[in-house]
N, C-alpha and C positions, 0 to 999 in steps of 0.2 A: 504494500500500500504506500504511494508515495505521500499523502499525507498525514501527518499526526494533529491533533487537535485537545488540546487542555480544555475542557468545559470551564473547570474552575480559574482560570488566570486567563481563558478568549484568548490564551498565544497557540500559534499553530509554525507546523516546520514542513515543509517542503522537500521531499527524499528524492532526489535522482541520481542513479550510479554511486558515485562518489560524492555528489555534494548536497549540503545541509544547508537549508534556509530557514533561521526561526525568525518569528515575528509576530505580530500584534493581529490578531485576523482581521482586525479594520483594516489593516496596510492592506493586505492580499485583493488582486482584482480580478475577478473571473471573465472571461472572454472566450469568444469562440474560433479557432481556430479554421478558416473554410478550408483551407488545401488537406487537413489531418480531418475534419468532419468530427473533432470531437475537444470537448470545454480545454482551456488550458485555467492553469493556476499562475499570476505574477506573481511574486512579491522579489524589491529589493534587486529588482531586475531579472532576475532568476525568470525563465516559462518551466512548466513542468505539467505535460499532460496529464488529464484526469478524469475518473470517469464522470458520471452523472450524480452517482449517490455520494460520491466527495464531495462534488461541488456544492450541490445540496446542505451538507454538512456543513458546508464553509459558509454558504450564507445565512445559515441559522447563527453560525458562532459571530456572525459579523461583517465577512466580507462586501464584496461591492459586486452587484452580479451584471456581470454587461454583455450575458449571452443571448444570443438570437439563435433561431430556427434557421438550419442549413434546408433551401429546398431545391429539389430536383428541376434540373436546367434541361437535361435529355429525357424524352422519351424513352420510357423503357426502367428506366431507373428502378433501381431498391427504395430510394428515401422519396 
């Protein structure tokens, strides 16, 4: 799971590979990603994809959610 979330202190850390992001979950901005089709996590400069029910997660504890609906441009499409 790349992210971790403190209920009690609303700080949250962002896990990718090798690097750690902690921060204030106000800080963190959620955003959508078009080319990946799926939410990313900011903070502190850091992107770190995420699923849905992270995201989710993150704007219960605080974050900033400034995701949109990716929709189907071709005919034929999955989304």
């Amino acid at each position: 799971m790349p992210v971790e979330i403190n209920a009690q202190t609303q700080r949250c850390t962002l896990i990718e590979q090798d690097m750690r992001c902690e921060g204030a979950a106000t800080d963190v901005r959620i955003s959508t990603d078009d080319q990946l089709r799926m939410s990313i996590a900011e903070l502190n400069g850091h992107r770190v994809p995420i699923t849905e029910a992270e995201a989710d997660a993150l704007t219960v504890a605080g974050a900033v959610d400034d995701r949109h609906h990716v929709k189907a441009s071709v005919s034929g499409s999955v989304i």
